[in-house]
C-alpha positions as CSV (number, residue, x, y, z in Angstrom):
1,X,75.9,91.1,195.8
2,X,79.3,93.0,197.0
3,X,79.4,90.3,199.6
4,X,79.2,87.5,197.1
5,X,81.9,88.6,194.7
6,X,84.1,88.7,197.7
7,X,83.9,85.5,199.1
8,X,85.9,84.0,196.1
9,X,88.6,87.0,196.1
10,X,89.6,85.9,199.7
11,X,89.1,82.2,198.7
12,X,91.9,82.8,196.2
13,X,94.2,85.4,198.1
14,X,94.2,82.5,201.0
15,X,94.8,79.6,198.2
16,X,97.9,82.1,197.0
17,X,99.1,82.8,200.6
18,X,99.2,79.1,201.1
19,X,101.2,78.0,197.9
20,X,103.5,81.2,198.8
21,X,103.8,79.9,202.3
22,X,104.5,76.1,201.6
23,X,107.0,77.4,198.3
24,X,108.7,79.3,201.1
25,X,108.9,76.0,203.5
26,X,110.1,73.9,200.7
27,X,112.6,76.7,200.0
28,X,113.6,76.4,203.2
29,X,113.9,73.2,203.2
30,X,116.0,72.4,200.3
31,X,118.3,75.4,201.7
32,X,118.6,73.5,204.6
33,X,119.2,69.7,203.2
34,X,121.4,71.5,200.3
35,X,123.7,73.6,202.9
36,X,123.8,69.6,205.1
37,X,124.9,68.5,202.1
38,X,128.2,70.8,201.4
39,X,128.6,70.2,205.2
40,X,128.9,66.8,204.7
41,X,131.1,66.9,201.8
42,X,133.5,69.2,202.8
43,X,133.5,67.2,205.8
44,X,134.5,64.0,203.4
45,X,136.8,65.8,201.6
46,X,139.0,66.9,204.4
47,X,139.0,63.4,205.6
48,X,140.1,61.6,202.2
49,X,142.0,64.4,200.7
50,X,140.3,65.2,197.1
51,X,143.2,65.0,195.0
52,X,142.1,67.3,191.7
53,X,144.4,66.8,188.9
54,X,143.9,69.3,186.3
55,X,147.0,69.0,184.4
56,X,148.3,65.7,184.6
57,X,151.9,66.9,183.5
58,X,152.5,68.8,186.6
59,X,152.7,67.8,190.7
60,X,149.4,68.1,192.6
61,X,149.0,68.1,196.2
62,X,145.7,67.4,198.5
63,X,145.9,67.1,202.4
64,X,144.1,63.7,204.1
65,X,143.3,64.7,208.0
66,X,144.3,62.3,210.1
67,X,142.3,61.1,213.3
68,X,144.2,60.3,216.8
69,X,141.9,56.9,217.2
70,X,144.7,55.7,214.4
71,X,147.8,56.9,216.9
72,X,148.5,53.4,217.9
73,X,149.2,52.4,221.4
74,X,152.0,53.0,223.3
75,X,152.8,56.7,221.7
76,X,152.3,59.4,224.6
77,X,151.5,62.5,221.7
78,X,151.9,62.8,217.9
79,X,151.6,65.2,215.7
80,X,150.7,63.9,212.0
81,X,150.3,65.4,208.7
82,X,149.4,63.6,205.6
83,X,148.8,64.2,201.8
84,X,147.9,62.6,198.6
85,X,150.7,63.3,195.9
86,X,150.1,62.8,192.1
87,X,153.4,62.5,190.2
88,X,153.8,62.8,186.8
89,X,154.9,60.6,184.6
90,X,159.2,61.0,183.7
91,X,158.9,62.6,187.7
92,X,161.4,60.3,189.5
93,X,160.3,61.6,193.1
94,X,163.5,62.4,195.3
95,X,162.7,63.1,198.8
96,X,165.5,65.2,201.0
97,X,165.4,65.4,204.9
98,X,167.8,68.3,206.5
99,X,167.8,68.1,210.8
100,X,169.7,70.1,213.1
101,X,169.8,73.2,211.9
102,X,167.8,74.8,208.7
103,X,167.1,78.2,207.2
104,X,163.6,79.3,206.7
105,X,163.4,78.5,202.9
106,X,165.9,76.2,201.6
107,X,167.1,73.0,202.4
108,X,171.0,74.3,203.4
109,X,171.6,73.9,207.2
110,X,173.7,72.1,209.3
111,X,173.3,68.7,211.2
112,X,172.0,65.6,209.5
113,X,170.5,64.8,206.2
114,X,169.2,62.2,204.2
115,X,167.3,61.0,201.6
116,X,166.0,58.5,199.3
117,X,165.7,58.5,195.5
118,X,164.0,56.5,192.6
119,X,164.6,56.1,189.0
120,X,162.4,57.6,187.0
121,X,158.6,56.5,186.7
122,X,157.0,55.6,182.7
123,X,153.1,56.4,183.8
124,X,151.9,59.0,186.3
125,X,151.4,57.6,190.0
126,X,149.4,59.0,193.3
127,X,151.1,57.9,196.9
128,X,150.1,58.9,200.8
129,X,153.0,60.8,202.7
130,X,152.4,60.9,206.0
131,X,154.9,62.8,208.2
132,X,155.0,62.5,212.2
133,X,156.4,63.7,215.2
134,X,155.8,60.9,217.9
135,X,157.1,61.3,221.7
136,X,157.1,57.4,222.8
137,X,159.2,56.5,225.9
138,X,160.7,60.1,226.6
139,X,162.0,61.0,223.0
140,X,160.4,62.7,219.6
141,X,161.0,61.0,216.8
142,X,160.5,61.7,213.1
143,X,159.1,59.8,210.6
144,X,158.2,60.1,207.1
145,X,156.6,57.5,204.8
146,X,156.7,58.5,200.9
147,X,155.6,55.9,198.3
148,X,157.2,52.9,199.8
149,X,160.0,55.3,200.7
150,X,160.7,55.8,204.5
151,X,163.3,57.8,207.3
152,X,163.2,58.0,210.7
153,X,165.1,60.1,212.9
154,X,165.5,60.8,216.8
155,X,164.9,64.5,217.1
156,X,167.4,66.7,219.5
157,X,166.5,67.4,222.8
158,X,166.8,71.0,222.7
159,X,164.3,71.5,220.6
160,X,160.6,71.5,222.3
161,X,158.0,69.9,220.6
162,X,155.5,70.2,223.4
163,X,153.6,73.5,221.9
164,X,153.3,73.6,218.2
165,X,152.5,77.4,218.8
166,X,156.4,78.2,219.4
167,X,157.6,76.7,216.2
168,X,157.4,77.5,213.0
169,X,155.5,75.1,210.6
170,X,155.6,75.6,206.7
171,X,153.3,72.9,205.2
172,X,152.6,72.7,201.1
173,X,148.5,72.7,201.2
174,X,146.2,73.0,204.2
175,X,143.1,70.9,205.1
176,X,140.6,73.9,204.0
177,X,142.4,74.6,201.0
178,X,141.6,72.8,197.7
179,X,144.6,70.7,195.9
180,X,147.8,72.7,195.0
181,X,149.6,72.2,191.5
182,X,153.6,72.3,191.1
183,X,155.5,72.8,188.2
184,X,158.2,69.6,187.7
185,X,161.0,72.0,188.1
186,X,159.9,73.2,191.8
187,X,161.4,72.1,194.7
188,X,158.6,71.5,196.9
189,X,158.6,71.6,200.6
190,X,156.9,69.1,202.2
191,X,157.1,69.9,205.7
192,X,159.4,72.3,207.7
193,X,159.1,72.8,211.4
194,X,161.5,75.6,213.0
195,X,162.2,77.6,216.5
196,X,160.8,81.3,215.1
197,X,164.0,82.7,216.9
198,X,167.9,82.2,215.3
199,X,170.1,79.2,216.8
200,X,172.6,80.1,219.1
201,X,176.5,79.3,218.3
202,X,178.4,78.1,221.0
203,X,179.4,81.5,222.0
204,X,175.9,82.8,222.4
205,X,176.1,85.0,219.4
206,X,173.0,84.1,217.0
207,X,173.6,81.9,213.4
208,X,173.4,83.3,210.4
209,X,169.8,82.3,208.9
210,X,169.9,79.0,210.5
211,X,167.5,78.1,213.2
212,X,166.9,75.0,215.0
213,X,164.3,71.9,213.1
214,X,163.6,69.8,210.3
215,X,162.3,70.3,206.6
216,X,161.6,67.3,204.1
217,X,161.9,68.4,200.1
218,X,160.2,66.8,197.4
219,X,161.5,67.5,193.7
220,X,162.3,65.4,190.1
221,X,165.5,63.5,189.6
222,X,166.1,65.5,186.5
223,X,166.9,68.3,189.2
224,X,169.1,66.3,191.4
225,X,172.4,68.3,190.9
226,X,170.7,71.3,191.0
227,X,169.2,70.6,194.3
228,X,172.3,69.5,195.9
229,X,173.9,72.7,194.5
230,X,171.3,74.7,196.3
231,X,171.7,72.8,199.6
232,X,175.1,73.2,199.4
233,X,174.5,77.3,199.5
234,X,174.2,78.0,195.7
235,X,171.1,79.9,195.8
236,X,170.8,80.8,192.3
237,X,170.7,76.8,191.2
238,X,167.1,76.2,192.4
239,X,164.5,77.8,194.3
240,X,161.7,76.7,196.2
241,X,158.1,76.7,195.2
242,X,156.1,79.7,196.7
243,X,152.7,79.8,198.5
């Protein structure tokens, strides 16, 4: 009789162990395909840039990796950094370039400059900005491509581009960050590359601030005079955006 009654007990406990067993497989399973599939979108995301825009009103920035299959031929090395911009509407994007000499977080320096600047815009816009450093038949050259906007610049020979680890390189987003939001009033650096040590002036003694490399400024036209103000060495007219 005792035998009897236990036949079905072990009949069930093995029916329970199986479901547990195959729940636990499935489990598994769906861990498996679910964590594939956040690896698979993060890996998307990097590669198109996913621009969230939260507050319309204000500037947001995503970074777009860039693969070296689209270097095109003929360019020995390039370094390339590119982004997806929203601008608001009423923006007016003004793009400023400083080479030669810069400090570490304005746009006053000494050397070259330039820039390019567009009325102000009725709806809100998104635009690629792609920034490189391209070494083609023995010079590195700067370019920067902004919303039909564009610069390019021969960069001095006495500054090495040949280890990225020497310099200095302030970017506004990374690749594993999400999209960074701007007020309209922030001057917002695009790019800056730099030695990390102080230029040198012609008697060897070390520059104030200034170090040898390039930085590229986004801000609004309503802030024009301001910026030019702060480039100029007003540093109370403006400010740059922090991290």
């Amino acid at each position: 009789m005792f035998a009897t009654s236990s036949r079905p007990l072990r009949i069930i406990r093995i029916t329970l162990s199986l479901a547990a067993i195959v729940g636990l497989a499935g489990s598994i399973g769906y861990s498996r395909q679910l964590a594939q599939l956040r690896h698979t979108h993060a890996e998307l995301r990097e590669q198109v840039g996913l621009l969230e825009v939260e507050d319309p009103t204000k500037v947001a920035i995503a970074c777009v990796s860039y693969s070296e299959e689209d270097i095109p031929p003929g360019v020995d090395q390039a370094y390339v950094w590119q982004y997806r911009i929203h601008i608001p509407a009423n923006y007016g994007p003004c793009y400023k370039t400083q080479r030669g000499l810069v400090t570490a977080d304005s746009p006053h320096g000494r050397g070259s400059s330039g820039g390019s600047w567009s009325g102000s815009n009725s709806e809100a816009k998104e635009v690629l900005a792609t920034i490189a450093l391209i070494h083609a038949d023995g010079k590195w050259m700067f370019c920067r491509t902004t919303g039909g906007s564009s610069s390019t610049a021969t960069m001095p020979d006495e500054f090495g581009l040949d280890a990225l680890e020497d310099l200095v390189i302030d970017v506004p987003v990374k690749p594993e960050h999400a999209t960074r939001t701007f007020e309209t009033d922030e001057a917002i650096c695009l790019f800056r590359i730099r030695e990390k040590s102080l230029a040198k002036k012609r008697n060897g003694d070390p520059e104030i601030d200034l170090y040898q490399g390039l930085v590229v400024y986004l801000f609004s036209d309503k802030h024009r005079d301001a910026f030019e103000a702060w480039a100029r060495g007003k540093a109370e007219s403006m400010q740059e955006a922090t991290p």
